[in-house]
DSSP file (Angstrom, degrees, kcal/mol; ACC not computed):
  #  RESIDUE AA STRUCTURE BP1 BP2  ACC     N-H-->O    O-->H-N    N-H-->O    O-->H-N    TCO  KAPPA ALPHA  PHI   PSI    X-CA   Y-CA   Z-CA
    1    1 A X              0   0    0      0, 0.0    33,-2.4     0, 0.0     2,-0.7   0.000 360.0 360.0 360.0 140.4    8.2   40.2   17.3
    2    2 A X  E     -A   33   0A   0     31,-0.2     2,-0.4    29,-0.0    31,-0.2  -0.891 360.0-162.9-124.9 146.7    9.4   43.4   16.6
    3    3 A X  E     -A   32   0A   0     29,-3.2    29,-3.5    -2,-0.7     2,-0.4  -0.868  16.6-168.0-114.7 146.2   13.0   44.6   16.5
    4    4 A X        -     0   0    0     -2,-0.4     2,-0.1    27,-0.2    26,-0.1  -0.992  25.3-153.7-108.1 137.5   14.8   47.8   16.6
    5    5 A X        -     0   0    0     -2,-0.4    24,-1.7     2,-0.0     2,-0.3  -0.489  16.2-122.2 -98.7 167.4   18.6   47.3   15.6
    6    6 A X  B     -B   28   0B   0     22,-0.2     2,-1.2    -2,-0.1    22,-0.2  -0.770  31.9-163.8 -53.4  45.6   21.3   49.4   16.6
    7    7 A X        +     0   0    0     20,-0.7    20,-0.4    -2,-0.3    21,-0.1  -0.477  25.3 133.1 -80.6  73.4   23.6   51.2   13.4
    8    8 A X        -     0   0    0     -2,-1.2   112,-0.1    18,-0.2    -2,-0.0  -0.081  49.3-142.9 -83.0-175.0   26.6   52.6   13.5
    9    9 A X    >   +     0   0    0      3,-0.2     3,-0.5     1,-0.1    -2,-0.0  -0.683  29.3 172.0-144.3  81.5   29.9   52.5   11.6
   10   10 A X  T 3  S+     0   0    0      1,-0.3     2,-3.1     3,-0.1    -1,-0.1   0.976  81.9  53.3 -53.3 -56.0   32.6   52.9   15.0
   11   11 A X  T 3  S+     0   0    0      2,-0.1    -1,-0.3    73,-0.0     2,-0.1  -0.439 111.0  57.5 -95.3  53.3   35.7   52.2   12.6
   12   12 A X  S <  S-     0   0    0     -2,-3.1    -3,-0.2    -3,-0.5    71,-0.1  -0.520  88.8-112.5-164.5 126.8   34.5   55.1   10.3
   13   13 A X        -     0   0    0     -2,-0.1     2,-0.2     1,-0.1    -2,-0.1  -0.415  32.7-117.2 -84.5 166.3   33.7   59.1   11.1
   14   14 A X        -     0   0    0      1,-0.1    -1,-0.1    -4,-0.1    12,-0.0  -0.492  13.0-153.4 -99.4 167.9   30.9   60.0   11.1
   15   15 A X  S    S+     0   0    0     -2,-0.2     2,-0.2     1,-0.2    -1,-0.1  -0.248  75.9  88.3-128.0  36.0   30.0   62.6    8.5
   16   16 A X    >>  +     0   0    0      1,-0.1     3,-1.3     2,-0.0     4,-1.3  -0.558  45.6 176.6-141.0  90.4   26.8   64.2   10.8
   17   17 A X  H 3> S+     0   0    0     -2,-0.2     4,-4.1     1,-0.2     5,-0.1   0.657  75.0  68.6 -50.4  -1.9   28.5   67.0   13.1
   18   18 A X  H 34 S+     0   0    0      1,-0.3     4,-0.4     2,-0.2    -1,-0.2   0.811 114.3  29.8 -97.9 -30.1   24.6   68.1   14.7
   19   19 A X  H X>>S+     0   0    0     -3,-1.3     5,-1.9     2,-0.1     4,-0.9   0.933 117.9  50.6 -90.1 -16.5   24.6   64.4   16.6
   20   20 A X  H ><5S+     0   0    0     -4,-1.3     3,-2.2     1,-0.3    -2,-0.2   0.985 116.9  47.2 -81.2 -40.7   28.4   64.0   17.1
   21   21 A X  T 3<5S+     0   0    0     -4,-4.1    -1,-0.3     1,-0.3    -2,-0.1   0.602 115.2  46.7 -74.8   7.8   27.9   68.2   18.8
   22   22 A X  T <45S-     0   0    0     -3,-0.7    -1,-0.3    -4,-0.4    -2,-0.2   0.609 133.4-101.0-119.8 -24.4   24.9   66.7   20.7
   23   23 A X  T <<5S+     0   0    0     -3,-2.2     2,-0.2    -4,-0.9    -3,-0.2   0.434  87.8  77.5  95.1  18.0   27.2   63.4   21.9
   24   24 A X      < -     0   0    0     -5,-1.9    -1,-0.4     1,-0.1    -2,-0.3  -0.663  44.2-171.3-120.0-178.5   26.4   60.5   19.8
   25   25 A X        +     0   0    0     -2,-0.2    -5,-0.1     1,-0.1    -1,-0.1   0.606  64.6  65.5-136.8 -44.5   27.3   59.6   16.5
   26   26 A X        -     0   0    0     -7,-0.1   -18,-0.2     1,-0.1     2,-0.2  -0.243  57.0-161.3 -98.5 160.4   24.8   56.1   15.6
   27   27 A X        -     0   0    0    -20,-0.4   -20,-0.7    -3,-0.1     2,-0.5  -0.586  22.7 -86.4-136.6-164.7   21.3   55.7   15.3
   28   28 A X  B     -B    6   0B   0    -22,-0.2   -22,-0.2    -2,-0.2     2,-0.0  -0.812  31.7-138.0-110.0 153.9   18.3   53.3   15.3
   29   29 A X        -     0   0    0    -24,-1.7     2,-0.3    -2,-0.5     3,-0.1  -0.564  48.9 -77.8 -85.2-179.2   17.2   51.3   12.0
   30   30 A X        -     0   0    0    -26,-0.1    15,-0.2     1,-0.1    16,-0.2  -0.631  54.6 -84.8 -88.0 135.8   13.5   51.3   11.7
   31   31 A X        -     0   0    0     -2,-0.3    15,-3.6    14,-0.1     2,-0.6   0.206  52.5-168.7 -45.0 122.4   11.2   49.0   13.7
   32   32 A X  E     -A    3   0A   0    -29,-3.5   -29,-3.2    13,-0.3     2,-0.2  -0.915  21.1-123.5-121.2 121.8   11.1   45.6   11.8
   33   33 A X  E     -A    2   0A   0     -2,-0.6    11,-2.3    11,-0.4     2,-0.5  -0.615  24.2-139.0 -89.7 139.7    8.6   42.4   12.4
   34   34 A X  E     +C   43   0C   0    -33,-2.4     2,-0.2    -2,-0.2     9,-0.2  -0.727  33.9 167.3-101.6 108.2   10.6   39.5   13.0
   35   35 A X  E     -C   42   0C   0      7,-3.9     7,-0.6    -2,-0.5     2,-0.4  -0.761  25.4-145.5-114.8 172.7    8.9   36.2   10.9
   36   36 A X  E     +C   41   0C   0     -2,-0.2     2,-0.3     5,-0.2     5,-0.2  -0.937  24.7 166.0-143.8 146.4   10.3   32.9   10.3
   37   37 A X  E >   +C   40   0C   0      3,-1.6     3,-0.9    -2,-0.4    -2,-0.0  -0.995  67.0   6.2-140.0 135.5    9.4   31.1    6.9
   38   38 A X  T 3  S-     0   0    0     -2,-0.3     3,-0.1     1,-0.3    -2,-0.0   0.499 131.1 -53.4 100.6 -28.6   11.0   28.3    5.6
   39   39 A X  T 3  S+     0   0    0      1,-0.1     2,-0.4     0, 0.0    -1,-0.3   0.331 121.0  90.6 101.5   2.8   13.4   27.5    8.4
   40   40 A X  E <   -C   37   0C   0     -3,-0.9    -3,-1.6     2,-0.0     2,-1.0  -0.971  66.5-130.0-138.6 146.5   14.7   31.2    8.3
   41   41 A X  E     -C   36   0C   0     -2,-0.4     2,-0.4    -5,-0.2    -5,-0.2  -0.647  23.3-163.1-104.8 155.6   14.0   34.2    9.7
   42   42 A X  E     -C   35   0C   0     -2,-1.0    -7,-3.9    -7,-0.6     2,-0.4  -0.857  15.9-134.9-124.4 168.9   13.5   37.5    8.3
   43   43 A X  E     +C   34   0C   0     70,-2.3     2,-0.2    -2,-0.4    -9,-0.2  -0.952  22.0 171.8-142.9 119.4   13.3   40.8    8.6
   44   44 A X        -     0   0    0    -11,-2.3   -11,-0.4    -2,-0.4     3,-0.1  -0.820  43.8-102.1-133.4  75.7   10.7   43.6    7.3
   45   45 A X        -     0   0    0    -15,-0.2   -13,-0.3    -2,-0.2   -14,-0.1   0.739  53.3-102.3  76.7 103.2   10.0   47.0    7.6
   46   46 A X    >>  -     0   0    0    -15,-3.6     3,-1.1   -16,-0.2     2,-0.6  -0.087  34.7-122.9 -28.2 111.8    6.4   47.3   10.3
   47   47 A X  T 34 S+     0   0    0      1,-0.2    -1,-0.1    -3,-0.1    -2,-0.1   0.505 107.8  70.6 -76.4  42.8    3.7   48.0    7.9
   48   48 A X  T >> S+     0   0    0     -2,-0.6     3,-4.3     2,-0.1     4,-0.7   0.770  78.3  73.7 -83.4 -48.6    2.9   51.1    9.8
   49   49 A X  T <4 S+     0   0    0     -3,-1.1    -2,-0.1     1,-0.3    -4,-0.0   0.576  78.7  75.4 -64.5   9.3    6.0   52.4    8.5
   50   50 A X  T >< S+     0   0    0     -4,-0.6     3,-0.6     1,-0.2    -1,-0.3   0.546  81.4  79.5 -90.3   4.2    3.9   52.7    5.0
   51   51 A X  T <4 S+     0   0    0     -3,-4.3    -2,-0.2     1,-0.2    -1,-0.2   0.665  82.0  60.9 -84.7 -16.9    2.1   55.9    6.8
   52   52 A X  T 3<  +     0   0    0     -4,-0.7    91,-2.2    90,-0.0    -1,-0.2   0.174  68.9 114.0-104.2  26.3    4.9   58.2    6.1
   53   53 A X  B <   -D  142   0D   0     -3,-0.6    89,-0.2    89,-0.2     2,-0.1  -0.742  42.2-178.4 -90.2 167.0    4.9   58.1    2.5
   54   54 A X        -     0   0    0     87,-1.1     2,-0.4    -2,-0.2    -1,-0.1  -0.027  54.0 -17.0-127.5-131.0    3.9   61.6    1.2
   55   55 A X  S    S-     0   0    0     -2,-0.1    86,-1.5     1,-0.1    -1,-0.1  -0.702  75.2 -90.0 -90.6 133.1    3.7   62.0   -2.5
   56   56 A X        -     0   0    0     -2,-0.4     2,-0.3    84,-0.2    84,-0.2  -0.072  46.1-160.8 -13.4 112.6    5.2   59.7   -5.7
   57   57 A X        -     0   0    0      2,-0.0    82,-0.5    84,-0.0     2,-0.2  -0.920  21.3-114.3-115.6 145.8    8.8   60.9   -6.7
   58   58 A X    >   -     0   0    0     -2,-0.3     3,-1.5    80,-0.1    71,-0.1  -0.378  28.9-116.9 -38.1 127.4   10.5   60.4   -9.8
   59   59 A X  T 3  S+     0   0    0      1,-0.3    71,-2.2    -2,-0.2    -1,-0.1   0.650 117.8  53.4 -40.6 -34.7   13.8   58.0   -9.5
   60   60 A X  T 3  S+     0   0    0     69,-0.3    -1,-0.3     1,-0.2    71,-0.1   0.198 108.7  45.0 -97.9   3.4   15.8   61.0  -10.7
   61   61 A X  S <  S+     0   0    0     -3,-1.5    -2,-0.2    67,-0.1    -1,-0.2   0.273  90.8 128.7-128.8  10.7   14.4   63.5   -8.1
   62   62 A X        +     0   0    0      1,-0.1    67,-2.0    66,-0.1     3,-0.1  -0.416   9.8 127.0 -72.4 162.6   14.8   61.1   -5.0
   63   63 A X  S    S+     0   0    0     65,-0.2     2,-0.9    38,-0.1    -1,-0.1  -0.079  71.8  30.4 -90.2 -98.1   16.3   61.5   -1.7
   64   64 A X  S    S+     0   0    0     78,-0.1    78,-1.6    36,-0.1     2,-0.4  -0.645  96.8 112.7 -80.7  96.7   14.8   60.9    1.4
   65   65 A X  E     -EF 101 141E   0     -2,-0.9    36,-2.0    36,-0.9     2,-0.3  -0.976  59.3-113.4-166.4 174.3   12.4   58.1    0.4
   66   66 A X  E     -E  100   0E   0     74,-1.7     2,-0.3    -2,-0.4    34,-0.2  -0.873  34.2-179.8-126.8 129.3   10.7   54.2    0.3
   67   67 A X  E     -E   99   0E   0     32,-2.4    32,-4.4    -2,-0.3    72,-0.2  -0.974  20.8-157.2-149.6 155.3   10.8   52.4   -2.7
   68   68 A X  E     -EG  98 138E   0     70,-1.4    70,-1.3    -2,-0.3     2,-0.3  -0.599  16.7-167.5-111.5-177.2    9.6   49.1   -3.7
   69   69 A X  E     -EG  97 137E   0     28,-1.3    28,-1.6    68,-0.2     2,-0.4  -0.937  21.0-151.0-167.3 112.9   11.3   47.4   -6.7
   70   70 A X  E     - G   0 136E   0     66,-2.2    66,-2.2    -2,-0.3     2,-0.3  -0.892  26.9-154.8 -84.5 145.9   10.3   44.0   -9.1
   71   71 A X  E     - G   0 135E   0     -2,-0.4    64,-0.2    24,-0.3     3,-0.2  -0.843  12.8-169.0-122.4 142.0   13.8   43.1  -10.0
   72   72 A X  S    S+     0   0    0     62,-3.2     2,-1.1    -2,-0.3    -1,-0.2   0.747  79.9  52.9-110.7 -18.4   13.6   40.9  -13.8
   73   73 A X  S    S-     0   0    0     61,-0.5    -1,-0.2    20,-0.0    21,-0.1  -0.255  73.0-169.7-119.9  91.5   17.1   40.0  -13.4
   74   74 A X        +     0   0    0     -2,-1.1     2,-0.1    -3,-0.2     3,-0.1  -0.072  34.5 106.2 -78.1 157.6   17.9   38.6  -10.7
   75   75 A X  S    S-     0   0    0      1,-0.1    17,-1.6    15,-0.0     2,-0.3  -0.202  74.9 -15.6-162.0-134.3   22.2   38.1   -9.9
   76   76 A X  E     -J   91   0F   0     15,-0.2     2,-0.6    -2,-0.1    15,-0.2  -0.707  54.7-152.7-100.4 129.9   24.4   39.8   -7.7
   77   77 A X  E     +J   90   0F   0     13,-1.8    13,-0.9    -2,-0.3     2,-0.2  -0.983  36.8 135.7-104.1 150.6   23.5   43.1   -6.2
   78   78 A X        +     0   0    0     -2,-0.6     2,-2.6    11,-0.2    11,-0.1  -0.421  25.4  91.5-131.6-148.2   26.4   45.2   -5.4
   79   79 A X        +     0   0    0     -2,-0.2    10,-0.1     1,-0.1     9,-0.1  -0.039  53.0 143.1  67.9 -48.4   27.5   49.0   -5.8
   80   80 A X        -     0   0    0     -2,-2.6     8,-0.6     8,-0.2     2,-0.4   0.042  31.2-173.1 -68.7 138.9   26.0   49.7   -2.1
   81   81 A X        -     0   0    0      6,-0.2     2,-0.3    -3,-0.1     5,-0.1  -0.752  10.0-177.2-119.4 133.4   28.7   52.3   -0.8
   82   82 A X  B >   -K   85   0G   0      3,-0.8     3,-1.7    -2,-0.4     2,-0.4  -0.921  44.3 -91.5-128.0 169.7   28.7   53.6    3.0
   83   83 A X  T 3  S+     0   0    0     37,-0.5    37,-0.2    -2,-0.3     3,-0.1  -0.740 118.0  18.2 -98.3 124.0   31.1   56.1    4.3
   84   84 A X  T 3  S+     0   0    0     -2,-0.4     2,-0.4     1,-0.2    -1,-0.3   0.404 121.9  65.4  92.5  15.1   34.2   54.1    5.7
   85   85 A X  B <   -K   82   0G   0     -3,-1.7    -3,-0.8     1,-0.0    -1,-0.2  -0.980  65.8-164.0-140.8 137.8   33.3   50.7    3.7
   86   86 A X        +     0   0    0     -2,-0.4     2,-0.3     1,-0.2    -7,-0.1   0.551  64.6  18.1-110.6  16.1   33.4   50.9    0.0
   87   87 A X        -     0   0    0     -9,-0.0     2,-0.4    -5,-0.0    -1,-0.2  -0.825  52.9-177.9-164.7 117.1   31.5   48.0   -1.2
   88   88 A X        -     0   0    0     -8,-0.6     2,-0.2    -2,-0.3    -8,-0.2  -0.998  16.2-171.2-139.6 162.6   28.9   45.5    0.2
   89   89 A X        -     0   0    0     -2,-0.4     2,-0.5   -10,-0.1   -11,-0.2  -0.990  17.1-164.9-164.5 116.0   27.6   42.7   -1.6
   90   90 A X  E     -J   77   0F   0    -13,-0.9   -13,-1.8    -2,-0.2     2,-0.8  -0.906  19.1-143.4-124.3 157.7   24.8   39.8   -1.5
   91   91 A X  E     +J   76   0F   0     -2,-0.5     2,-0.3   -15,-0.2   -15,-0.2  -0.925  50.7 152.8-101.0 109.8   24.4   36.5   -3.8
   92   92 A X        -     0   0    0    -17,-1.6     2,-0.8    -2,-0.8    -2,-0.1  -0.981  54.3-142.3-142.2 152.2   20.7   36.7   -3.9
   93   93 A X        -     0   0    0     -2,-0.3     2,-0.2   -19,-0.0   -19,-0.1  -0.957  50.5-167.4 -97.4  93.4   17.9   35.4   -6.7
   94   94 A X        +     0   0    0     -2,-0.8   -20,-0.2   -19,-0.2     3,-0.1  -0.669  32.2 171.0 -71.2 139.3   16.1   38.6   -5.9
   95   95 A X        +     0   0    0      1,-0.4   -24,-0.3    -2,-0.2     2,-0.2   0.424  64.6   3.4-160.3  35.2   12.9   39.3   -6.9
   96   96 A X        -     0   0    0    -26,-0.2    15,-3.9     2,-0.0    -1,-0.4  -0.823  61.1-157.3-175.2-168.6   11.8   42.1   -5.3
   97   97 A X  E     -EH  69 110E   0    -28,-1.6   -28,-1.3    13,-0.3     2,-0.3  -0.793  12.5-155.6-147.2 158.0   13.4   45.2   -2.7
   98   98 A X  E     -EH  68 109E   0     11,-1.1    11,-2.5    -2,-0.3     2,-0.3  -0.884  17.7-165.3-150.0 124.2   12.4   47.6   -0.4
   99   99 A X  E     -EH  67 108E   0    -32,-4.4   -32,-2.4    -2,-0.3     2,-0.2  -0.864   8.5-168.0-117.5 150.7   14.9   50.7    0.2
  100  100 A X  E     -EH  66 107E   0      7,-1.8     7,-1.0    -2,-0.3     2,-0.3  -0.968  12.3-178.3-123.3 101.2   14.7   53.2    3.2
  101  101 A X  E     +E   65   0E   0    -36,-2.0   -36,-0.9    -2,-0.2     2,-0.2  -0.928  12.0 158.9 -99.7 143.7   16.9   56.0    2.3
  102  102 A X        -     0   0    0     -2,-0.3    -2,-0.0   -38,-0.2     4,-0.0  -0.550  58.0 -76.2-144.5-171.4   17.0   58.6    5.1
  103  103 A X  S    S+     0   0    0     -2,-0.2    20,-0.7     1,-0.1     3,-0.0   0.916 123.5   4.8 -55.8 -52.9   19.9   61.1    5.5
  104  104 A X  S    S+     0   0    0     18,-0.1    17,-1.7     1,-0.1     2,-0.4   0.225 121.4  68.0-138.6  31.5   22.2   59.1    6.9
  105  105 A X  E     - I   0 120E   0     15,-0.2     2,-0.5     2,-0.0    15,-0.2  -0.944  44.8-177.9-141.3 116.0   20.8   55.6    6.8
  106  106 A X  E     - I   0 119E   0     13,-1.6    13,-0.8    -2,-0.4     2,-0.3  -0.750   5.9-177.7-132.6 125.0   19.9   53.3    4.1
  107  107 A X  E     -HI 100 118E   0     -7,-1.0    -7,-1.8    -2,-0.5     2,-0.3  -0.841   8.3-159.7-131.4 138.5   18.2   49.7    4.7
  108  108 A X  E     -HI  99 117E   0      9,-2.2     9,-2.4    -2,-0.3     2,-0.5  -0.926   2.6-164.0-115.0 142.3   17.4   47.2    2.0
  109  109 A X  E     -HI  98 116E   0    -11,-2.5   -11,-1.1    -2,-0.3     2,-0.4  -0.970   8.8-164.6-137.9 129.7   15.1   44.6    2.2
  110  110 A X  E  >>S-HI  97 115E   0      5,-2.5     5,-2.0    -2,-0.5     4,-1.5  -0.980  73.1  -2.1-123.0 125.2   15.1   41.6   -0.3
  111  111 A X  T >45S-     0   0    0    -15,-3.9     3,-2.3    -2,-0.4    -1,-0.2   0.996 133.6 -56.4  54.3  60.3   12.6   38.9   -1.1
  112  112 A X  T 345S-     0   0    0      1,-0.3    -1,-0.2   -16,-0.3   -68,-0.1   0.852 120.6 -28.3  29.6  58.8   10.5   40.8    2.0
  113  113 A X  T 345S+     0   0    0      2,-0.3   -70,-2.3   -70,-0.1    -1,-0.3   0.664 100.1 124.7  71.7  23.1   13.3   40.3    4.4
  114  114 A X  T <<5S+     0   0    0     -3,-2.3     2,-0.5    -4,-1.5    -3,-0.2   0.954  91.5   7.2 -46.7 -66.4   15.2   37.2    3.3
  115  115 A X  E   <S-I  110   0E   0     -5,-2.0    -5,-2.5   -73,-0.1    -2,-0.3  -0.886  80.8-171.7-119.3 153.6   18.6   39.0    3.0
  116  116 A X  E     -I  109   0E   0     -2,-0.5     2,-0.4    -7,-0.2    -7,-0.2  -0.978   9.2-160.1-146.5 167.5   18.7   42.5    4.3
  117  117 A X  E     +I  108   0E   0     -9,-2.4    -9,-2.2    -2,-0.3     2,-0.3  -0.983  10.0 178.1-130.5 118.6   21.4   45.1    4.0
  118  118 A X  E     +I  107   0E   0     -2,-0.4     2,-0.2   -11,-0.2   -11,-0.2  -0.947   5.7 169.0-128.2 142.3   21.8   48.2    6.3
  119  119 A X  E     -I  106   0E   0    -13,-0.8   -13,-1.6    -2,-0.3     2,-0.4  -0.840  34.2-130.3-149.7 169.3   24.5   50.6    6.1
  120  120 A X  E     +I  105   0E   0    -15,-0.2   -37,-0.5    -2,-0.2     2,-0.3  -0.876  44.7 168.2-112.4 137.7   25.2   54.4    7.7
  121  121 A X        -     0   0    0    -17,-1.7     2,-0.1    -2,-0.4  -106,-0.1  -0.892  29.5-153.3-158.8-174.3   26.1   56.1    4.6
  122  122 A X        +     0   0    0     -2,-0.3     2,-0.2  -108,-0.0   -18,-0.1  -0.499  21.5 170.5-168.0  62.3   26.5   60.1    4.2
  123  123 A X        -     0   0    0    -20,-0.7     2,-0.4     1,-0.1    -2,-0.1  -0.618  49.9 -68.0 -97.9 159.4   25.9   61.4    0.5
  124  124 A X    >   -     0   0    0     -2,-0.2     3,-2.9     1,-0.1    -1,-0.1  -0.442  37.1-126.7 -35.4  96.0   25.6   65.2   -0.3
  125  125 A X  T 3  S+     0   0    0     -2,-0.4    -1,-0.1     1,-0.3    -2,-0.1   0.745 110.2  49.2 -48.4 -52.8   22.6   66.9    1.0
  126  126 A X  T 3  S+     0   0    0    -63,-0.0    -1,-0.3     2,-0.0    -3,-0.0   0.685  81.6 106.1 -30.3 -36.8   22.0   68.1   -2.5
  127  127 A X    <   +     0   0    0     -3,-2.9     2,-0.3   -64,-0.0    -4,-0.0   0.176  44.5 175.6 -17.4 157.8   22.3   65.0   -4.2
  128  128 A X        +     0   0    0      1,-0.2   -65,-0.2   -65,-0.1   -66,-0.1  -0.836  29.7  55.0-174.1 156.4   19.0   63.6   -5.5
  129  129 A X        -     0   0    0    -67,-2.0     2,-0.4    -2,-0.3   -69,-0.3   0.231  43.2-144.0  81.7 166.7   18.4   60.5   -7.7
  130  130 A X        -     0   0    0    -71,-2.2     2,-0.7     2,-0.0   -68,-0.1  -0.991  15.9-120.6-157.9 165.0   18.8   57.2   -8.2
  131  131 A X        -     0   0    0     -2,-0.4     2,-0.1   -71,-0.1   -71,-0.0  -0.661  14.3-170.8 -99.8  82.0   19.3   54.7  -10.7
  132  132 A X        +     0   0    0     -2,-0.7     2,-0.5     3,-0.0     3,-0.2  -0.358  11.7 169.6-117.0 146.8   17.0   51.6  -11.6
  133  133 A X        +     0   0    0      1,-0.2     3,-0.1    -2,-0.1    -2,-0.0  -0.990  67.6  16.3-129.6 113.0   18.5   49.0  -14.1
  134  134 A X  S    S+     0   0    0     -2,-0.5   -62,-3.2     1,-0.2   -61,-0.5   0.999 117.3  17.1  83.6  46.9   16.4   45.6  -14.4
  135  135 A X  E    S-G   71   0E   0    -64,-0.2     2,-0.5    -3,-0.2    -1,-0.2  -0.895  75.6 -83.1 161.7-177.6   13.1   46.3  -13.0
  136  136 A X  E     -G   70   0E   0    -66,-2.2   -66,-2.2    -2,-0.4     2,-0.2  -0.961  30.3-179.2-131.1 159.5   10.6   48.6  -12.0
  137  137 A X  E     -G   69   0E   0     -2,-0.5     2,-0.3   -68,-0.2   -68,-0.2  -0.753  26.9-137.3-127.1 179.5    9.7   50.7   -8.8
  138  138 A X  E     -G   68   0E   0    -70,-1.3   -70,-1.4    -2,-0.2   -80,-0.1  -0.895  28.6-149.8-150.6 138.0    7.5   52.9   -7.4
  139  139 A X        -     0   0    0    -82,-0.5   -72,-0.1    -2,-0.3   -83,-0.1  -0.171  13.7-175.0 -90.9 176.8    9.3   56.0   -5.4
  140  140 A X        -     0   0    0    -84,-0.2   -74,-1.7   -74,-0.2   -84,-0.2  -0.275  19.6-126.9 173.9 111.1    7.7   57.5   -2.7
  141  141 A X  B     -F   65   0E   0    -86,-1.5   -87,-1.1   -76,-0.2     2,-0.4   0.031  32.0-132.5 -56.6 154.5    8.9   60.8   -0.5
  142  142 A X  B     -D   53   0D   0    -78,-1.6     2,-3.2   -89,-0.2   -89,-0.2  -0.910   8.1-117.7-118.7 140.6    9.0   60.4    3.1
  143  143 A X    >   +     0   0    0    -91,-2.2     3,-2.0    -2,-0.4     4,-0.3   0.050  33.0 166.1 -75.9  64.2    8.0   62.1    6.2
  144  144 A X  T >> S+     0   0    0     -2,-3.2     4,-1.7     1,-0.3     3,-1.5   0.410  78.2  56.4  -4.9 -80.2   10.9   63.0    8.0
  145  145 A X  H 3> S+     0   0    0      1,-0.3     4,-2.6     2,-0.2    -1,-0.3   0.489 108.6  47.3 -20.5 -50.8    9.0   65.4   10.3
  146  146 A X  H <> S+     0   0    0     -3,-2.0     4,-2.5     2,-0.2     5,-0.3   0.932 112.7  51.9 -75.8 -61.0    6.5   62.3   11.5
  147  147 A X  H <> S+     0   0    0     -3,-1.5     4,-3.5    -4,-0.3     3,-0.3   0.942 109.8  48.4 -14.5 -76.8    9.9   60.0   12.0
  148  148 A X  H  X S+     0   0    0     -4,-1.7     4,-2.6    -5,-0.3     5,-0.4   0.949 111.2  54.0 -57.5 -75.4   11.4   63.0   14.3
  149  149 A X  H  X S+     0   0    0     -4,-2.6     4,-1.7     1,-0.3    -2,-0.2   0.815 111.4  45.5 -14.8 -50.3    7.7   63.2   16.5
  150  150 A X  H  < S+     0   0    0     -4,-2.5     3,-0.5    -3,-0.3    -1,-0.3   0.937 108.6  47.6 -84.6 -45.5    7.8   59.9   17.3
  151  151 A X  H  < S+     0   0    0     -4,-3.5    -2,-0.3    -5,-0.3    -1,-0.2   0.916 112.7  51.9 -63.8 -20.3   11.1   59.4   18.3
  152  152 A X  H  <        0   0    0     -4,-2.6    -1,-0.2     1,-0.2    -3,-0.2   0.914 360.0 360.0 -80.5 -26.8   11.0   62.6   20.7
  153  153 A X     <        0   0    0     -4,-1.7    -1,-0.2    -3,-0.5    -2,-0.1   0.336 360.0 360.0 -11.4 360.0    7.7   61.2   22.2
């Protein structure tokens, strides 16, 4: 099965004037295959969506990008911030992630779609980097452009 979710943040504004002038504000996560293991289901990124990596980035030069992540210690994760929530938070033995940072979207995937985390979130188009504590990754830019093509299809 595959799902596309719904994300908004209604009980926050939204911080992207080019959809609010167009007459929406929320958007769609990205299409995720639906399993169950265990007695639970999860939820994981389409492995199509591995076609729109471009080239490796550096942690310190990311933005717009897919990373995967072995975590060595695995705890609490916290610190993810969206605009109109300041904190969200899972009790997870992680041991490993998948981020999709976009512009204004960022979805986390843990233990290949045990717990997942999605937020609408709104940093400073300048901004770049990110921070890895306890693990390793491998960055990888994304194609916006490919993203926009299909959805106007």
């Amino acid at each position: 099965r595959i799902q596309f979710g719904w994300m908004g943040m209604p009980d926050a504004p939204c911080g992207n004037p080019a959809t609010v002038a167009c007459g929406w504000q929320h958007c769609l996560t990205v299409p995720c295959e639906l399993t169950q293991r265990g007695g639970r289901l999860h939820r994981y990124p389409v492995k199509e969506l591995k076609l729109l990596r471009e080239k490796p980035v550096s942690p310190e030069n990311a933005h717009i990008f897919d990373m995967e992540l072995r975590i060595f210690c695995p705890g609490r994760l916290g610190a993810v911030s969206g605009a109109g929530r300041t904190v969200r938070y899972a009790r997870t033995q992680a041991q490993t992630m998948r981020i999709l940072a976009d512009a204004s979207s960022l979805e986390i995937f843990i233990n290949h779609g045990e717990t997942v985390l999605t937020t609408r979130y709104y940093p400073d188009p300048a901004a770049r980097g990110v921070v890895l504590d306890g693990g390793t990754a491998q960055l990888w830019s994304i194609n916006r452009m490919e993203i926009m093509d299909g959805i106007s299809r």
